[in-house]
ZAMARGU-4260 file (C-alpha; in steps of 0.2 Angstrom, whole numbers, plus 5000, padded with zeros to 4 digits):
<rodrens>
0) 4979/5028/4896 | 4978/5010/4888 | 4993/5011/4879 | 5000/5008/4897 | 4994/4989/4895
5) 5005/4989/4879 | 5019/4994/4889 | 5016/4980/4901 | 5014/4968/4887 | 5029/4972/4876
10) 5042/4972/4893 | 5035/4957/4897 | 5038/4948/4881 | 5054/4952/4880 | 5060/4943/4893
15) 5061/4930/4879 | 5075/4930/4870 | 5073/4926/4854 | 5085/4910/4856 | 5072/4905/4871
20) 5058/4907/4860 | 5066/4896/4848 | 5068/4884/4859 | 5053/4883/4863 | 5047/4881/4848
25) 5059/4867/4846 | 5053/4857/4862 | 5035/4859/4858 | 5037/4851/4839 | 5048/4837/4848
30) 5033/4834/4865 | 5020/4842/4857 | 5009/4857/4867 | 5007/4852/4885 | 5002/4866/4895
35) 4997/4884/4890 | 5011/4895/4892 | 5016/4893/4873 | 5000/4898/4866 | 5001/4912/4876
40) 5016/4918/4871 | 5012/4916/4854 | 4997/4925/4854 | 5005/4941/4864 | 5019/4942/4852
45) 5006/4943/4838 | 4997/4957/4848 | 5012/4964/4850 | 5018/4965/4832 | 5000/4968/4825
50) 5001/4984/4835 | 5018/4989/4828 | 5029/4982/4842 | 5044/4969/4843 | 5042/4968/4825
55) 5058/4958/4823 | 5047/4942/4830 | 5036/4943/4815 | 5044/4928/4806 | 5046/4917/4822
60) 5026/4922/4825 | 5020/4914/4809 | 5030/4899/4818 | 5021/4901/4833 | 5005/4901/4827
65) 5005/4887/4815 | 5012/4877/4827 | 4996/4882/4841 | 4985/4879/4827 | 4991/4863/4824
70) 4992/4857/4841 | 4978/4865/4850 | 4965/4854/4843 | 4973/4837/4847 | 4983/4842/4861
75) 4969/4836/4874 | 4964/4819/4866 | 4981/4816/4863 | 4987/4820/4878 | 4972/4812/4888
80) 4975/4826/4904 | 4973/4843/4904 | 4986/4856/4893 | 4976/4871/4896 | 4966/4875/4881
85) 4953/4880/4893 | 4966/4896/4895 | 4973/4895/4875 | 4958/4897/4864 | 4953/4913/4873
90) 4969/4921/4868 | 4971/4913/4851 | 4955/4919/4847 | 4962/4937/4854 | 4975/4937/4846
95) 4965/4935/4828 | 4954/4948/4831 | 4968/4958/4834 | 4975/4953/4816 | 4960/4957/4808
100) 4959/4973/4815 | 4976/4978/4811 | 4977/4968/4795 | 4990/4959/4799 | 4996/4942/4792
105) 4984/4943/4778 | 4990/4928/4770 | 4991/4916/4785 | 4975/4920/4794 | 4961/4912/4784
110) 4971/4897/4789 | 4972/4900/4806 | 4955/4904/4811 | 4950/4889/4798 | 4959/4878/4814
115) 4950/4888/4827 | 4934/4888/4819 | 4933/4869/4816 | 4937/4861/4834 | 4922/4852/4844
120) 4921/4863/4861 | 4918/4845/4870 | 4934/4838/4863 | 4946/4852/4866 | 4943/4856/4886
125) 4944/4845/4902 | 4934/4853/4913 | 4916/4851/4906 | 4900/4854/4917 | 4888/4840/4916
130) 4870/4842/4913 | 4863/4847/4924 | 4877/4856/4931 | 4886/4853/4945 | 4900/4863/4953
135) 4915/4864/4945 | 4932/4870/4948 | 4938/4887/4939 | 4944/4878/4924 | 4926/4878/4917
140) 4925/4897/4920 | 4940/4899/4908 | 4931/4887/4895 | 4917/4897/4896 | 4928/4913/4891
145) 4936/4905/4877 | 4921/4898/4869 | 4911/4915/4871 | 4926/4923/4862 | 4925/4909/4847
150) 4908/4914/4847 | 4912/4932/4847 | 4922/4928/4833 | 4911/4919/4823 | 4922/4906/4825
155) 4912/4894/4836 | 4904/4878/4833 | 4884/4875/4833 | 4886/4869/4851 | 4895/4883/4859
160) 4881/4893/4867 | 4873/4879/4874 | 4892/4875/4881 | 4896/4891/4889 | 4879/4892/4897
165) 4881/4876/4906 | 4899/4881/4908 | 4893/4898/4919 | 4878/4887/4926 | 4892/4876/4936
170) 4900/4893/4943 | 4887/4901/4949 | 4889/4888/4964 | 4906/4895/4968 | 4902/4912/4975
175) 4899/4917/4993 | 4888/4930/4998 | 4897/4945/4993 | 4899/4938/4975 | 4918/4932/4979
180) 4922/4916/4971 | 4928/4902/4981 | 4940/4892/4974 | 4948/4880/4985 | 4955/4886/5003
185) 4949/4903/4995 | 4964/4909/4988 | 4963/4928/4981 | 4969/4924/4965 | 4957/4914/4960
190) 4945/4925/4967 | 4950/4939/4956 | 4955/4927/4939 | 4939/4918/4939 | 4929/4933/4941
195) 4937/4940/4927 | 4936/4927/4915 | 4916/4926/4917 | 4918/4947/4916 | 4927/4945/4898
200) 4911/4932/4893 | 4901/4945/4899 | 4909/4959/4888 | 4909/4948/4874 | 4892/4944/4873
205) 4885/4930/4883 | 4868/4932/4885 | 4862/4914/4890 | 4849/4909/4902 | 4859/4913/4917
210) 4869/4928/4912 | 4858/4939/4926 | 4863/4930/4939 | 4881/4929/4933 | 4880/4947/4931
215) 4872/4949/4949 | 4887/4941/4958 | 4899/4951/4947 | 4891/4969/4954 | 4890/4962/4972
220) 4910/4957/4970 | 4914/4975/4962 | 4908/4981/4979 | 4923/4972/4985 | 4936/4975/4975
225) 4943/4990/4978 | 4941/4989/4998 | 4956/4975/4996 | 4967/4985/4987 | 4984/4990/4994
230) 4989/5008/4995 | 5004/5001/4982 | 4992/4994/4970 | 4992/4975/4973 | 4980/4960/4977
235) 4978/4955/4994 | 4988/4941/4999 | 4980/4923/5004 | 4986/4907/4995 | 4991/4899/4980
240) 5000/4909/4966 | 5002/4925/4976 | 5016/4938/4974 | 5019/4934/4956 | 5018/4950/4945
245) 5003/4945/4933 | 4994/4945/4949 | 4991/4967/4946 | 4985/4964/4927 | 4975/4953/4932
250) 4967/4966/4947 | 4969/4978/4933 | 4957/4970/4919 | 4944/4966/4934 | 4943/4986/4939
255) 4943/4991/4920 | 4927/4979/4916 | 4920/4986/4932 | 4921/5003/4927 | 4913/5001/4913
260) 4898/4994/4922 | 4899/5009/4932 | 4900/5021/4915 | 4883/5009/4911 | 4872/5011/4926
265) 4877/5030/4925 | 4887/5030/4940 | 4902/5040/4932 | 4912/5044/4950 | 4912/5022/4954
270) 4918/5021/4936 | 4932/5032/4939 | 4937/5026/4954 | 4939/5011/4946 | 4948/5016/4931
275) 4961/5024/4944 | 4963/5009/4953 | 4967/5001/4935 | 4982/5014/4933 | 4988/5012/4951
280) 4991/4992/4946 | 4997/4996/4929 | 5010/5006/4939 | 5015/4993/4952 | 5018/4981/4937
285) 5029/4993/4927 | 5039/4997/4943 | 5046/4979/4943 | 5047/4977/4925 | 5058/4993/4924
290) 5071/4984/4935 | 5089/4980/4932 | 5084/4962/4931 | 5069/4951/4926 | 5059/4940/4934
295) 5040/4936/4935 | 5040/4935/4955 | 5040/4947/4967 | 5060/4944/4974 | 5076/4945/4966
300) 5082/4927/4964 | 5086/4918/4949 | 5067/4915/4939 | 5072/4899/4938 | 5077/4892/4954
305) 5057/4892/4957 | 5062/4901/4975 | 5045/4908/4980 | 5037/4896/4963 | 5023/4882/4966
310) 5027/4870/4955 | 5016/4875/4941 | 5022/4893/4943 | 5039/4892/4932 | 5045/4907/4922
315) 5038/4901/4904 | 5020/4900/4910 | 5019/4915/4921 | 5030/4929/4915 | 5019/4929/4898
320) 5005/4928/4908 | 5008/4947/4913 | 5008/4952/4896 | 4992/4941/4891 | 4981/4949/4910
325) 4989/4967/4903 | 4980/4964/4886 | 4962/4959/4893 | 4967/4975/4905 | 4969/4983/4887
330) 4954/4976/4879 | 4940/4983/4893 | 4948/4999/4895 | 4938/5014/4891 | 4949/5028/4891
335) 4933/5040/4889 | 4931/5036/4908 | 4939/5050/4918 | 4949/5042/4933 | 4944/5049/4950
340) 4953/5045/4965 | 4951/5028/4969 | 4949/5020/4990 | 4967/5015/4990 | 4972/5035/4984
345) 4961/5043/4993 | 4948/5035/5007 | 4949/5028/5025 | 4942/5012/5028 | 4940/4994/5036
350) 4934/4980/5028 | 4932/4963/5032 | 4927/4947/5019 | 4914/4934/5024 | 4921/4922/5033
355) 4926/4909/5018 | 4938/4924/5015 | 4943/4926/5032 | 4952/4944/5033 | 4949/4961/5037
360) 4959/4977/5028 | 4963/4993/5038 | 4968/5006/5026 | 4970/5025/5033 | 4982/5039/5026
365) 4998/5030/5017 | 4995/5012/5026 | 4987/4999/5024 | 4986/4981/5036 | 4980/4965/5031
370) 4976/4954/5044 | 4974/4934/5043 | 4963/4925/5056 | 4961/4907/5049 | 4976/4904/5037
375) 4980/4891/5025 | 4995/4885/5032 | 5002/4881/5014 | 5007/4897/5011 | 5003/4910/5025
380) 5001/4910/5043 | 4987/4921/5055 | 4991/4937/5061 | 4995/4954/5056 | 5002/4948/5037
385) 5004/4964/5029 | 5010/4983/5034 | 5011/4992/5018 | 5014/5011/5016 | 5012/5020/5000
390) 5030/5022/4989 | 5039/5011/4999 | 5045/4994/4996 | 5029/4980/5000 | 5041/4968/5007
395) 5052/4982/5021 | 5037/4977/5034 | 5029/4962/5030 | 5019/4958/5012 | 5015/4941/5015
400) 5018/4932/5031 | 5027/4915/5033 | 5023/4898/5034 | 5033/4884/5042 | 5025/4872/5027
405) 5024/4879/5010 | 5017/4872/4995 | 5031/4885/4986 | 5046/4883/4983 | 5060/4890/4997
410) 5080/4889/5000 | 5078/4886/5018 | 5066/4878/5032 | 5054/4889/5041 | 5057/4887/5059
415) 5039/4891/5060 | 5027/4905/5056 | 5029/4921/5057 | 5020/4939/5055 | 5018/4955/5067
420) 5013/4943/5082 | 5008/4941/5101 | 5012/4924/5112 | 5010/4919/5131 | 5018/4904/5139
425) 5006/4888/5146 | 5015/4873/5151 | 5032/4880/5147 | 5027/4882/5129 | 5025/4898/5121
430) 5012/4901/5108 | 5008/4914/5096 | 4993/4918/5085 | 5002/4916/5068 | 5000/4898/5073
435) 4988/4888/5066 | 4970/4887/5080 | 4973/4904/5084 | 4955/4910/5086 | 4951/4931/5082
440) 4937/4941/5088 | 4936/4958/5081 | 4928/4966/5095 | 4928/4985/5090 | 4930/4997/5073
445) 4931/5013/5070 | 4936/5027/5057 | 4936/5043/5062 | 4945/5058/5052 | 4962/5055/5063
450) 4965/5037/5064 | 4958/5019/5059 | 4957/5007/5072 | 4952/4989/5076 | 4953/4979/5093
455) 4954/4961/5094 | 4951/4946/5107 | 4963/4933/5101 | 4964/4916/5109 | 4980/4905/5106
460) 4979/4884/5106 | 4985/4886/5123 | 4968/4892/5129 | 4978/4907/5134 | 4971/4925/5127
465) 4974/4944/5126 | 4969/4959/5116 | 4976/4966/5102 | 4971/4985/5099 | 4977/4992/5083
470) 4976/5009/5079 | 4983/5016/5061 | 4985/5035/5057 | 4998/5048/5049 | 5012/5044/5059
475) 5011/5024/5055 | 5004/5010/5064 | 5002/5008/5085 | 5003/4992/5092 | 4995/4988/5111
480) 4993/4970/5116 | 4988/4967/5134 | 4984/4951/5145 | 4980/4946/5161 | 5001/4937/5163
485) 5019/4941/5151 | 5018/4941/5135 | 5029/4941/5121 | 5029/4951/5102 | 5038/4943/5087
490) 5041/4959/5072 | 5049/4954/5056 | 5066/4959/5051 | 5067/4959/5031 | 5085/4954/5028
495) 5086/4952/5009 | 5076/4950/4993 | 5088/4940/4983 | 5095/4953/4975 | 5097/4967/4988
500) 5101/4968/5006 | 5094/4977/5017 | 5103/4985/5034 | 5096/4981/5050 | 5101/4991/5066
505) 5093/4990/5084 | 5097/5001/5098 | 5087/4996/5113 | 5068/4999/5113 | 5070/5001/5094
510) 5076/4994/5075 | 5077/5001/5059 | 5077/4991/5043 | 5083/5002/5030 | 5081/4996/5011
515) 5081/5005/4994 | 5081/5021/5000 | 5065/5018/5014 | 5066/5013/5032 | 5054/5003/5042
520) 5058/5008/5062 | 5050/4997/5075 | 5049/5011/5092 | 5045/4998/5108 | 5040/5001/5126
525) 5054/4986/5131 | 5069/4979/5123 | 5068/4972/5106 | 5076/4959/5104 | 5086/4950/5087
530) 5085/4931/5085 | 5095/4920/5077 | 5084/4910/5067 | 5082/4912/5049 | 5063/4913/5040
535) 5060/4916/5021 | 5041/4919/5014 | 5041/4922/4994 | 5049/4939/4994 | 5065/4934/5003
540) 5073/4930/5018 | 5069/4938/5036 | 5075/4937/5054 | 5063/4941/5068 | 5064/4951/5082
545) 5057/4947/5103 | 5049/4959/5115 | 5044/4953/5131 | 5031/4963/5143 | 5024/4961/5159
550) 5005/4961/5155 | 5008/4972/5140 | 5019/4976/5127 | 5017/4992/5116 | 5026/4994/5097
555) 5024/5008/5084 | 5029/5004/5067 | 5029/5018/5054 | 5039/5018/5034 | 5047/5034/5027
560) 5059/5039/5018 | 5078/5036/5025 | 5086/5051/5031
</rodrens>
């Protein structure tokens, strides 16, 4: 089953050419190392031919790593910012385990791990806890991978053990209540990557004074791990560096460390569950690696034009960062672990975050719904963000809602927000609840064998309110909002992801968008209504859709297969 993280890596790294690897390799000798996608690179193509695969890269490698050995050491003085070896030295160090095992590159790696070995943990990283600790940013969680795995290694230096425990000490200050980290505005990402960086310390031997508690917040966040996971196999959205593709690896590695916690404590159902929820992300990566085209975000425009990218998300950096998640995917799997069906295959449930998180997940049958209640306006809105259906495309509904302000980049302005959405009029101005100051009260859930459902009170800026009932089952998702004056329902029509076009057609009281092969039909009890007005979110451009009710307005969405 592992050799599906191989997979991953191996179409991942040949996304570089090798004339783009030598150029980078050419701009790295002229600038010296400045971030952390190189060493990446280099150490995943040494995976990769260790374990037989793109063998042809075998000379360039030897480049690749003298040049990483050279540079990592001195990068940060000489530099005098951060270049990343917080990130690096985990997976150089990776990498030369991976030689040794294989006995690969016999000649070149005494010199290699001679580098590694010989660095001062306090002058290679940036983010380095004080004593006593004090809360740090996540960088110091990656530190504290990469010095337990020189440790690991026998690579470290006499100062490492005492570094890595103070390293964790300055997390352990990041986590809410259900032992999900908190990175700044709470983005999911980080969430996920930090937790996993202090599981691979964890697996690879940390033991220091406060490894208990670290591994106390780890089993209370596996709790809530597979309660967020889509129905496709991918994170929730919220945040910075959402929707690119090393986002699944990374969801990937988490569940394969967690099931071997479960195999531990004996629990061999939780362990399977978890080692299924591995495959279904391994399988949503594949799916848009095997594409016609490449690209390390989840749309279809040019990698490099940065259209859905932050600024720090460029292709270099973050299409080998699939391959290097998939390899620490691949290094805590345990294929003795039998998968079981895991909650996004096979259970019905709601689930909401604490409220530093501030979402709640309805998953029944082939749906699932994320909804947004207090959003961080640099890269989502609040409302109903996400309809997903099992098989079909994420974006044909909604995967990630829009924002009028992103810290990302797009190829138009957003007239404002937008996601499946309700608005009433006070003082001639119509509000709705993707806007920012929207207040949500989730008033009633329930699961029963037939449907999921969940009622809301939602209050716009206006001071104006009504309720939103929601209530998902076999056929799709039903829609009822109801107030005490008009109001008015924006839907989302998906238009294009870059690459392909979709097909829209209303009719009345209804609209279909059909794309690759799937239709998402919108059923209304009024009109619906196409505007004009052009939105785009990181998967691609959208139009939205108006209905407008006297009191109440009713809407059924449902995703199948076009006919």
């Amino acid at each position: 089953m592992k050799d599906i993280y191989l997979e991953i890596m191996e179409k991942a790294v040949g996304a570089y050419t090798v004339p783009l690897i030598e150029d980078y390799i050419a701009q790295v000798r002229r600038e010296g190392l400045t971030e952390h996608g190189f060493p990446r690179l280099t150490a995943d193509v040494g995976i990769l031919v260790a374990h037989g695969r793109m063998t042809h890269l075998r000379g360039l490698f030897v480049e690749l790593m003298d040049l990483c050995c050279r540079e990592i050491p001195v990068a940060f003085k000489r530099s005098g910012g951060r270049v990343g070896n917080e990130f690096s030295v985990k997976e150089i160090v990776m990498c030369l385990l991976t030689l040794e095992e294989y006995d690969a590159f016999p000649e070149e790696i005494g010199r290699w791990k001679e580098a590694i070995r010989a660095m001062d943990p306090y002058a290679i990283y940036g983010q380095i806890a004080p004593v006593p600790p004090i809360p740090m940013a996540n960088w110091a969680a990656f530190a504290a991978a990469s010095e337990q795995l020189r440790i690991y290694a026998g690579l470290g230096a006499p100062t490492s053990a005492a570094f890595v425990d103070n390293q964790v000490a300055s997390q352990l200050f990041n986590f809410d209540e259900n032992g999900m980290y908190r990175d700044p505005n709470e983005p999911f990402v980080y969430d996920l990557t930090t937790r996993l960086q202090l599981s691979l310390a964890m697996h690879y031997g940390y033991n220091g004074s406060n490894s208990k508690a670290l591994g106390d917040y780890l089993a209370l966040g596996s709790v809530q791990t597979p309660l967020m996971q889509s129905v496709t196999g991918e994170i929730p959205f919220g945040g910075r560096s959402n929707q690119f593709l090393h986002n699944e690896p990374t969801f990937a590695a988490l569940f394969e460390y967690e099931a071997r916690q479960h195999k531990k404590k004996g629990d061999l159902k939780k362990a399977g569950q978890c080692k299924d929820a591995a495959m279904l992300c391994a399988r949503n990566t594949l799916g848009w690696l095997n594409t016609e085209h490449v690209y390390h975000i989840k749309n279809g425009y040019d990698p490099f034009s940065g259209f859905g990218c932050e600024a720090y998300g460029y292709f270099h950096k973050y299409m080998v960062t699939v391959a290097s998640f998939a390899h620490f995917a691949y290094l805590l799997a345990d294929d003795t672990i039998e998968p079981q069906p895991c909650a996004a295959a096979s259970e019905n449930h709601i689930h909401s975050t604490s409220e530093h998180f501030h979402k709640t997940f309805v998953k029944f049958g082939d749906y699932f719904l994320e909804y947004e209640t207090r959003a961080d306006f640099h890269y989502d809105c609040n409302g109903l963000g996400r309809v997903h259906r099992r098989g079909a495309p994420s974006p044909i509904c909604l995967s990630v809602p829009v924002t009028p302000t992103p810290s990302y980049g797009l190829d138009i302005t957003n007239p404002g927000p937008l996601s499946v959405c309700a608005g009433m009029e006070a003082d001639g101005k119509t509000q709705f609840s993707c806007e920012e100051g929207t207040v949500f009260e989730l008033m009633e859930q329930s699961v029963s064998e037939k449907a999921a459902r969940v009622h809301w009170r939602v209050t716009l800026p206006n001071g104006c309110a009504f309720t939103e009932d929601c209530t998902v089952d076999g056929t799709g998702v039903a829609l009822r909002y109801a107030s005490e004056g008009d109001i008015s329902v924006r839907l989302p029509l998906f238009e294009t992801d870059g690459w392909r076009k979709s097909r829209v057609e209303c009719d009345g009281a209804s609209c279909r968008v059909l794309y690759e092969g799937w239709q998402c039909r919108y059923d209304a009890d009024a009109p619906i209504l196409p505007q004009p007005e052009a939105y785009a979110n990181r998967n691609g451009h959208y139009r939205s859709a108006l209905i407008r009710g006297d009191k109440s307005v009713q809407i059924h969405i449902s995703i199948e297969k076009a006919r």
